[in-house]
N, C-alpha and C positions, 0 to 999 in steps of 0.2 A: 357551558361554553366550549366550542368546538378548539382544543388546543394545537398550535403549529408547532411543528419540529421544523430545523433547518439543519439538513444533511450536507458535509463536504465530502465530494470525493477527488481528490487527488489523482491524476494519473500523466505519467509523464513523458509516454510518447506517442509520438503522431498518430500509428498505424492503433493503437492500444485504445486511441482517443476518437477513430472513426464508429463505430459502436453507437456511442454517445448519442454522434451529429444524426444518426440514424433514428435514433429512438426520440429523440426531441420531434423531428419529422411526424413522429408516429402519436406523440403525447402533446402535442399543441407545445412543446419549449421554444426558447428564443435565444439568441445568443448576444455576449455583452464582451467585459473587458475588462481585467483584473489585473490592472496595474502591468500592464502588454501584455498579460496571457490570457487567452482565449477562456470565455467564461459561457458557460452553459446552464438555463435555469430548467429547471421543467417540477412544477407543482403537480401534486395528487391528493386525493382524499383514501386513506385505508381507516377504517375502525375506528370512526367518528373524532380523526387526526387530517388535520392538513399537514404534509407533507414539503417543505419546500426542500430542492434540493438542487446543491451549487457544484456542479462539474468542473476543473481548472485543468486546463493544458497546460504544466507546471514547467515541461522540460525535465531532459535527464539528468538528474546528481542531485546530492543531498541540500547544496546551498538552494538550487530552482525550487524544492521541493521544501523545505524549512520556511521561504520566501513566502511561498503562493499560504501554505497553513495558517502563516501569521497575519496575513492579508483575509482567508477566511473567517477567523476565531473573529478578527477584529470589528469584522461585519456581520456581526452575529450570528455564525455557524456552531452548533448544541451538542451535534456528534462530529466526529472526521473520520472515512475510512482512505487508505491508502488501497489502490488496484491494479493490478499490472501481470507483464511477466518475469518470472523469477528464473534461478538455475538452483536445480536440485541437488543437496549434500546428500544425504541419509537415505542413499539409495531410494527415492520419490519416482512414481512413476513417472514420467513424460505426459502433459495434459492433466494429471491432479490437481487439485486444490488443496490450496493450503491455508490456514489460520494461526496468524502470528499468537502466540502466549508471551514470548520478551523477545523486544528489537536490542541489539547490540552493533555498535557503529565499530565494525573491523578494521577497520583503517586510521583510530584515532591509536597514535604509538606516541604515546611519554616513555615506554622502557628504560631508556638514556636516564631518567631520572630519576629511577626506582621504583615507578607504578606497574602495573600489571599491564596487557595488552588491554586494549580498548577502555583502561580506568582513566576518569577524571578527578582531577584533584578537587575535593569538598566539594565534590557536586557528584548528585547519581549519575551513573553513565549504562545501568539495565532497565529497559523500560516496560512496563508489562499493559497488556492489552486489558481493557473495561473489560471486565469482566461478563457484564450484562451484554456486551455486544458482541463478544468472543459465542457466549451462549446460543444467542440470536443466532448468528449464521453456523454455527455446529446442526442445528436442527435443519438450518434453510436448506445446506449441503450434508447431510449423514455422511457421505464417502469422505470429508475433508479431511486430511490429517491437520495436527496441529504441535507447533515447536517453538524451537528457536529461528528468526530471523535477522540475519545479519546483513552488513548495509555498505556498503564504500561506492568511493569514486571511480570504480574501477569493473569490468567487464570481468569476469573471473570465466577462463576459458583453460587452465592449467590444473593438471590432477593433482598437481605439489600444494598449491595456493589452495586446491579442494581441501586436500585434505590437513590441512592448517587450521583451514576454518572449524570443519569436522572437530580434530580435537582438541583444539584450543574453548570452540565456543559451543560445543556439543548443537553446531547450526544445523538446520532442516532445510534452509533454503538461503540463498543470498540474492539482492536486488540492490539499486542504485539510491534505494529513497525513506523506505517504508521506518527504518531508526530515527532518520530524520524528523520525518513529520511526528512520530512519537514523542523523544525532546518535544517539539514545541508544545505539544499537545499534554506532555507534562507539566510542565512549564503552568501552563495556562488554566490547568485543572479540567481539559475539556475530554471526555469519554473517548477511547479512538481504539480503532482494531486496523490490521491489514489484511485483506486477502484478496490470493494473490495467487497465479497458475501457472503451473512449471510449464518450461519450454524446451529447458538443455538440460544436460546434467554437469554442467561445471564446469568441464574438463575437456580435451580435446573433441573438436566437432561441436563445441557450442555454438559457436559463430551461425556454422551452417544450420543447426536444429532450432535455434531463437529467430533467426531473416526467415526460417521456412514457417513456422507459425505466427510470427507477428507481421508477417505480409500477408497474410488470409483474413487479419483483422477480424478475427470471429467472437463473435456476439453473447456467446456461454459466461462469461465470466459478470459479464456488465449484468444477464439478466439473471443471476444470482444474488448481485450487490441489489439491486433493485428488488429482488424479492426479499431480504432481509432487510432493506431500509423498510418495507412493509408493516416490519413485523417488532420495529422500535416502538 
C-alpha cells in the first residue's frame, strides 16, 4: 500500500513565501486558508510515497508561528520543518545554510526569579531537532552547517545583543520563529527540523543585508526543503 506523508512547512514572511506560490504554479498546488493565513498544498509521489505537503504563511514572531504549527499537527501534519531567513552568530557565511540541532527561545527572561536566561520553570525550554530529518537534509545540502538556533520577538541588528546570544547560548544563528514551532512540535511528539539561510550577520547593516536578499525572493532555499521532503 502506497503510504502518505503530510509535510508542514512553516515560513513567515511574505517575500520568503513567494517561492512557494511559484512552485505550486509549476507542481499543479492550490491554495486554501488556515485559520487567516494563507495555506498552500501541493502533493507528489517520490519512492513509492505520496507526499502531501502544507505550506503556511504564518507571519513574523514566535506566537504567528506557534499558532499556525498547532493548527498544522492538528490537521494531521507527520513532520514540520521551519524555513526562512536567519542572522548569523558564529561567524556564518552570508547565503549559507543552516540546520538547527537545539532551538532556544532568547528572549524568555525569568532571571528576576532565579532561573537561568531562556530556562522554564518544570518545563523543557532546549529543543532538539529529529534527528532523522536533521540527517535527511545534512545529505540533501553537504555544505549546511549545523548548531544552535535561537529565536525572539525581536530583529537582532546590534553586535552587543550578537554577541550575548553567542555566549550565553553558544547560538549559530537567530530568527523570529523557528524555537517556537519546535515547543509545539514538542509538545506534540511530532518530528521537526529548521532550516533556514543566512542573510545578515546580526549586527550593524543587518537591516540592509536581510531587505537586500529577502526582496530577490530567491527560490534556493524552498528547492532544498523540497528535495529533502523527497527524501523522508
Amino acid at each position: 500500500m502506497n503510504k502518505t506523508v503530510k509535510v508542514g512547512v512553516v515560513i513567515a514572511d511574505e517575500q520568503e513565501y513567494v517561492p512557494v506560490r511559484e512552485l505550486a504554479k509549476r507542481a499543479g498546488g492550490f491554495a486554501a486558508e488556515l485559520y487567516g493565513d494563507e495555506l498552500t498544498i501541493i502533493q507528489t509521489e517520490k519512492n513509492g510515497k505520496t507526499i502531501e505537503i502544507y505550506f503556511v504563511l504564518c507571519g513574523i514572531g514566535k506566537v504567528n508561528a506557534a499558532g499556525a504549527t498547532a493548527f498544522l499537527i492538528a490537521h494531521g501534519v507527520t513532520h514540520v520543518i521551519s524555513s526562512g531567513l536567519s542572522g548569523g552568530i558564529s561567524g556564518i557565511a552570508r547565503n549559507g545554510v543552516t540546520i538547527g540541532s537545539k532551538y532556544i527561545e532568547h528572549d524568555f527572561d525569568l532571571t528576576p526569579l532565579g532561573l537561568e536566561p531562556a530556562q522554564k520553570p518544570q518545563k523543557n525550554y532546549i529543543y532538539h531537532a529529529d534527528e532523522g530529518l536533521a540527517d535527511i537534509f545534512k545529505e540533501t545540502c553537504p555544505g549546511a552547517l549545523t548548531g544552535v538556533m535561537v529565536s525572539g520577538d525581536c530583529f537582532v541588528c546590534e553586535a552587543e545583543r550578537k554577541k550575548m546570544l553567542e555566549e550565553t547560548f553558544s547560538a549559530m544563528s537567530c530568527d523570529m520563529e523557528s524555537a517556537a514551532v519546535a515547543s509545539v512540535c514538542f509538545k506534540a511528539g511530532v518530528p521537526f527540523v529548521a532550516v533556514r539561510r543566512i542573510s545578515d550577520y546580526a549586527s550593524e547593516g543587518a537591516v540592509e543585508s536581510y531587505r537586500e536578499m529577502n526582496d530577490k525572493a530567491e527560490p534556493n532555499l524552498i528547492e532544498i526543503v523540497m528535495e529533502g521532503i523527497g527524501r523522508i
